[in-house]
N, C-alpha and C positions, 0 to 999 in steps of 0.2 A: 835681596842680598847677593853681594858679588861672591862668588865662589873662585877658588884659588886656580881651577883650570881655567875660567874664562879671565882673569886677570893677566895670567901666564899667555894664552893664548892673545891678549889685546893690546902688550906691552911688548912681548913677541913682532908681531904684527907691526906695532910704530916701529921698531929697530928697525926691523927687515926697508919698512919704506924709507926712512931716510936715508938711508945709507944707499940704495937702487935707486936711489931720485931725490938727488943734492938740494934743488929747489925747491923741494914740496917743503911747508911749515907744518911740522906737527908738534902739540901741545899735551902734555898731561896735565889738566886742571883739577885741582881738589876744591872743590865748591863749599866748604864748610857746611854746616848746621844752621838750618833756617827754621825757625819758627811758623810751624804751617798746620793747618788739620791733619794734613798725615806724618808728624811726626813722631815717631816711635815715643812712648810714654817712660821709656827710659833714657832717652837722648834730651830729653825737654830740659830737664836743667844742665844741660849742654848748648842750647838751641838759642846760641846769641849773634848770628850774622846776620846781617839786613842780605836779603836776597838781588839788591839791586847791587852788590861788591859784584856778584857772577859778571854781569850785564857790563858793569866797569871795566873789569880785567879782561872780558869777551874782545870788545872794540880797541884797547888798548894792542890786545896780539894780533891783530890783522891791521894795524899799521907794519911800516918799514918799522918803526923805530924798537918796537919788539923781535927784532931778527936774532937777536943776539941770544934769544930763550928759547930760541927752534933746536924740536928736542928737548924741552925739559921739563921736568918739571914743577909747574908754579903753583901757588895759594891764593884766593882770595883774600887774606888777610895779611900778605906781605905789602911791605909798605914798595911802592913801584919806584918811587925817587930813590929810596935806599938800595934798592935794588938796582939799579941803572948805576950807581957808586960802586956797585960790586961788580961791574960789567965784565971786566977783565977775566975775573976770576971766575964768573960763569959761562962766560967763552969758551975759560981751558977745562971747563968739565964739575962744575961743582954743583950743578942740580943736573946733569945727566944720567939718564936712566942707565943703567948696567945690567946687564944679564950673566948675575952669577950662580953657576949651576952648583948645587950643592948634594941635590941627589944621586947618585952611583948612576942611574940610568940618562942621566941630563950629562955626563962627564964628570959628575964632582965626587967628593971619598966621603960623601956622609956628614955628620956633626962631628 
């Protein structure tokens, strides 16, 4: 299980490098729920992705033609044609990861 400082910490982490290094591609991938022997017994009837979606969207982001989603992030189960229709719009920032500090000690005034 991911816990909320290393998330903090790895989301952190991509900001920091794209923005230091215009050319580097970085990805936040959400791999859905696969059906497998170590799926958690309470995920199972959750557990409706075919595992070969990853494997899909993997090859798809390390073309050019995924450039437009560096920085963001995507789903295995978005549809990618539909998605490329939205290009515009995820250019000017509409799966961008943001870093809003909300705790008093991150700069932010709480709930």
């Amino acid at each position: 299980m991911v816990s909320l400082n290393s998330l903090k910490i790895m989301l952190g982490s991509q900001l920091t490098r794209t923005k230091e290094y215009p050319t580097l591609r970085s990805f936040t991938m959400l791999p859905g729920i696969v059906l497998t022997d170590l799926a958690a017994d309470n995920f199972l009837e959750f557990a409706k992705d075919e595992g070969e979606l990853s494997g899909v969207l993997g090859l798809y982001l390390v073309t050019p033609r995924a450039d437009y989603l560096k920085g963001s992030l995507v789903s295995i189960n978005w549809d990618l044609e539909e998605m490329e229709s939205h290009k515009d719009e995820i250019v000017d920032g509409l799966l961008k990861i943001k870093w809003i500090p909300i705790l008093p000690g991150s700069g932010g005034t709480g709930w």
